[in-house]
C-alpha positions as CSV (number, residue, x, y, z in Angstrom):
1,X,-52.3,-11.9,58.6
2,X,-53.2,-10.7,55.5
3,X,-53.4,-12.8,51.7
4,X,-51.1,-12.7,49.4
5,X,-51.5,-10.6,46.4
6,X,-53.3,-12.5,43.3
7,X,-50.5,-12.7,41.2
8,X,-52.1,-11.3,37.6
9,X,-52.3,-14.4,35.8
10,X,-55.1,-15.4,38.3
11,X,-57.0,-11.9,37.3
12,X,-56.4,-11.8,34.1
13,X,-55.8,-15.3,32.7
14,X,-58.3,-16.8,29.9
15,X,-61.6,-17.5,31.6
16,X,-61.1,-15.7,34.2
17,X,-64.2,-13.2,35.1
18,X,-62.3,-9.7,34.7
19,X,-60.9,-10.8,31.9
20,X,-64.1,-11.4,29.9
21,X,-65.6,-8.2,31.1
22,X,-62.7,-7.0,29.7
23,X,-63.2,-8.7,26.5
24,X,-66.5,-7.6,26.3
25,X,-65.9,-4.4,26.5
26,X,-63.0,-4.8,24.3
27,X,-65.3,-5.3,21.8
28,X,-66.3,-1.9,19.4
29,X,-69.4,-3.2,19.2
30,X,-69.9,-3.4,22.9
31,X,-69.6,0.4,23.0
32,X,-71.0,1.1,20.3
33,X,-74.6,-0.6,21.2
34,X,-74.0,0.7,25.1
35,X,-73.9,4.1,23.6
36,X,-76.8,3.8,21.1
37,X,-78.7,1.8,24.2
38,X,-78.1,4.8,26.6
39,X,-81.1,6.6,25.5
40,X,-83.2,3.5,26.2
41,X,-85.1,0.5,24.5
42,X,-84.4,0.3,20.8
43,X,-85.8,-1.5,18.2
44,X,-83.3,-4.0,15.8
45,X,-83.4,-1.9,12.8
46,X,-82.8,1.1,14.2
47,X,-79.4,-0.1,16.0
48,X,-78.6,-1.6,13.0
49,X,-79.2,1.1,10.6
50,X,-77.5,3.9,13.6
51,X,-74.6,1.5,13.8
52,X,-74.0,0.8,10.2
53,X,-73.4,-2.4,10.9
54,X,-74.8,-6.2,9.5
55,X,-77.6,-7.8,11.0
56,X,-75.6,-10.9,11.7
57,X,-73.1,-8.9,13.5
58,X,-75.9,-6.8,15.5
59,X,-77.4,-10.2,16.6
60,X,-74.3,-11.9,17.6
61,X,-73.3,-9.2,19.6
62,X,-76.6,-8.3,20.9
63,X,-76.6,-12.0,21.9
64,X,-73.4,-12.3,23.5
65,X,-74.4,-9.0,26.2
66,X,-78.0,-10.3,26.8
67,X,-76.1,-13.8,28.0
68,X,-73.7,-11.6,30.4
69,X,-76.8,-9.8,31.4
70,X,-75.7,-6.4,30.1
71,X,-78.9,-6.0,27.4
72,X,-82.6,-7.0,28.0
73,X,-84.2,-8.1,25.3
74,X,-88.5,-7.6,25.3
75,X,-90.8,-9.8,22.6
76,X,-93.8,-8.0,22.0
77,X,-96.7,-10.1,20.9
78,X,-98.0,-8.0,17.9
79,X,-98.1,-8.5,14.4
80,X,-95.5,-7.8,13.2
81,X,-93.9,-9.2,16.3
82,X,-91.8,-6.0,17.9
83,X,-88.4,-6.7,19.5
84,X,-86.4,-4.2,21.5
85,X,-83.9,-4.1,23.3
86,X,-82.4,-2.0,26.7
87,X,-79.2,-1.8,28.8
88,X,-79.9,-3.7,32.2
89,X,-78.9,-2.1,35.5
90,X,-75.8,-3.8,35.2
91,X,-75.7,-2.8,31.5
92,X,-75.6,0.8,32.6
93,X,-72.9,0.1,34.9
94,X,-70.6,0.5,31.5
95,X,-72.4,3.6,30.4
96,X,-69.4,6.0,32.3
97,X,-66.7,3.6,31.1
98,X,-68.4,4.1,27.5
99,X,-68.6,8.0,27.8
100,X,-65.0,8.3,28.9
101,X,-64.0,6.2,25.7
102,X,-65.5,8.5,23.5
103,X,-64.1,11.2,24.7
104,X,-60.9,10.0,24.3
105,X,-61.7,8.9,20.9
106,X,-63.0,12.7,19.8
107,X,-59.9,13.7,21.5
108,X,-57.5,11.7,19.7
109,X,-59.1,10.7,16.5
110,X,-57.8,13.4,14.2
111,X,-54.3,13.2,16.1
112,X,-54.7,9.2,14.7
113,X,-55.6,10.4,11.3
114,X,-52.5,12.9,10.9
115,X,-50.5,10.0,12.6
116,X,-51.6,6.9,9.4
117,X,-51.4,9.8,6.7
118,X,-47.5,10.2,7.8
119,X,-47.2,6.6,8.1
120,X,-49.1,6.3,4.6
121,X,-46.4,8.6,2.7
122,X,-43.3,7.2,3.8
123,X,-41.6,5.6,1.7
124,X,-41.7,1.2,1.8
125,X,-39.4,-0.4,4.2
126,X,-36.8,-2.4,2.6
């Protein structure tokens, strides 16, 4: 006898696991880090400054994937104290995902920006 199907409100419903790995992924900064991460440990400043993006952001986001497990992050006890940071194996597992993304985002972007400069010129809706 076999199970009934899940219905999709049991997948995808709030708190459910898939859906906050889809929500994490969801997130543009997700990929963006992933991406930057690829090449392997990196130091704070140097995502933030490749990323063009705040440190607050950088460290609430860098946060939220080292407590899902996706980024390592490794103290070294120097002074200056050095912090970097890696994808974990299960990090990595998004690296394909992440590829496949920005492809499609090279692929479509300029058909996008034609798209909003159409939308941009027509005239206001009543």
């Amino acid at each position: 006898m076999s199970a009934a199907p899940r219905r999709e409100a049991e997948i995808y419903g709030t708190g459910t696991p898939t859906r906050e790995a889809i929500e994490r992924l969801a997130s543009r900064w997700t990929v963006l880090i992933t991406y930057a991460l690829e090449d392997g440990p990196t130091r704070f400043n140097d995502l933030k400054n490749r990323l063009g993006v705040s440190g607050q952001v950088l460290t609430r986001s860098l946060r939220d994937l080292e407590r899902d497990g996706l980024v390592a992050r490794r103290i070294y006890p120097e002074v200056p104290v050095r912090v970097e940071y890696e994808l974990t194996p299960l990090g990595g597992t998004m690296c394909p995902v992440v590829h496949e993304i920005r492809q499609w985002a090279e692929r479509i972007g300029p058909a996008i920006g034609e798209a909003r400069a159409a939308y941009d010129q027509r005239p206001p809706s009543p």
